[in-house]
C-alpha positions in Angstrom: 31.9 28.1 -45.5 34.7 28.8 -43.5 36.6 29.7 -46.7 34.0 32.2 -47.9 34.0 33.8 -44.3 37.0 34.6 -44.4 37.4 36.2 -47.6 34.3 38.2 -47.2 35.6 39.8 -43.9 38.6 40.2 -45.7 36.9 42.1 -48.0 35.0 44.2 -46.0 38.0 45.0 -43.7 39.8 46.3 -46.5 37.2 48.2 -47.6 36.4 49.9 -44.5 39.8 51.2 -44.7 39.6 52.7 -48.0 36.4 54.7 -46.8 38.2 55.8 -43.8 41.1 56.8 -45.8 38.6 58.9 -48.2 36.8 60.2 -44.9 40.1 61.5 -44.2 40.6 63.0 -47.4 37.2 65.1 -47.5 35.2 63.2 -49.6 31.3 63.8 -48.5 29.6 60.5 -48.8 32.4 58.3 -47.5 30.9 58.9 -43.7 27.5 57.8 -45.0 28.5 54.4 -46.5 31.2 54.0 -43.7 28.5 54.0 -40.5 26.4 52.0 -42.7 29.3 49.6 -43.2 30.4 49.8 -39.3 27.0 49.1 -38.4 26.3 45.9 -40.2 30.0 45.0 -39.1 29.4 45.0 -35.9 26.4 42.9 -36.1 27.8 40.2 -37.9 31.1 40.6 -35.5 28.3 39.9 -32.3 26.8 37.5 -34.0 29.8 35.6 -34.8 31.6 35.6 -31.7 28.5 34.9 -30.1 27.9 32.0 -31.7 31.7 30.8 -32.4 32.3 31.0 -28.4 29.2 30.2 -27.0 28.7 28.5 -23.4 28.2 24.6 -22.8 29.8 23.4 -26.1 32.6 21.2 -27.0 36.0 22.7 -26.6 37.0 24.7 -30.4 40.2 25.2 -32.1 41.2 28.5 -32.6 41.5 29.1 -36.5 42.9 32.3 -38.2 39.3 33.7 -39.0 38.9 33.8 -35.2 42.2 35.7 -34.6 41.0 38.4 -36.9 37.4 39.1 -36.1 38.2 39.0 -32.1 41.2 41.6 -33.3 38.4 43.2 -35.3 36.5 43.4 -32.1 38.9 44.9 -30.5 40.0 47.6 -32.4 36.6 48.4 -32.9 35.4 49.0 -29.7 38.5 50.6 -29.1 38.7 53.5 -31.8 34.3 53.8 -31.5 35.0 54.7 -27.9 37.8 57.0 -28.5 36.3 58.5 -31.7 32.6 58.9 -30.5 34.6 61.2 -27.3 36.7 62.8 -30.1 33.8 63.9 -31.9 31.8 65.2 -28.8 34.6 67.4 -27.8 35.1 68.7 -31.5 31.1 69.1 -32.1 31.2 71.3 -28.7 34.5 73.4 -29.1 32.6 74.5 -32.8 29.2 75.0 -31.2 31.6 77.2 -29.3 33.6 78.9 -31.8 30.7 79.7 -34.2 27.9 81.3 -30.6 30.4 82.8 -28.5 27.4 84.2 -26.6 27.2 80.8 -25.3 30.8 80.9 -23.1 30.2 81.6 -19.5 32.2 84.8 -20.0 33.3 86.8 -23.2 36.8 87.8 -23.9 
């Protein structure tokens, strides 16, 4: 089990960066499949730290699978957080650009 884990999130890790990559590029759908992707990500990311570190058990060992989905977890919550602000600003400085009626004064 442990062995299919890991090469699953390997898997899905490698291709999240390929549809970032294409995001990046311009390519339409690649936003699409990569929030669906995130999404389901994450939940298996909660879920698994959840369960791999829950309270009242017997003390664990630290494998590799652990040190990349807590790194994982990381990074994610990092870049959402940034991105998600990123995006805000860029969504209102071209609500801006495109209704300049909106500014509190014209130039």
């Amino acid at each position: 089990m442990y062995s299919l884990q890991n090469k699953v999130f390997d898997f899905v890790t490698v291709i999240s960066y390929i549809l970032i990559f294409v995001s990046l590029l311009g390519y339409s759908n690649a936003p699409k499949f990569l929030s669906s992707l995130d999404y389901y990500l994450r939940i298996y990311i909660c879920l698994f730290l959840i369960w791999r570190f829950r309270p009242f058990q017997e003390r664990i060992q630290f494998t590799e699978l652990d040190r990349k989905i807590s790194f994982t977890a990381g990074l994610l919550i990092l870049t959402t957080t940034v991105l998600k602000n990123y995006l805000i600003y860029l969504k209102n400085t071209v609500h801006k650009i495109e209704n300049p009626d909106t500014l509190p004064y014209n130039f």
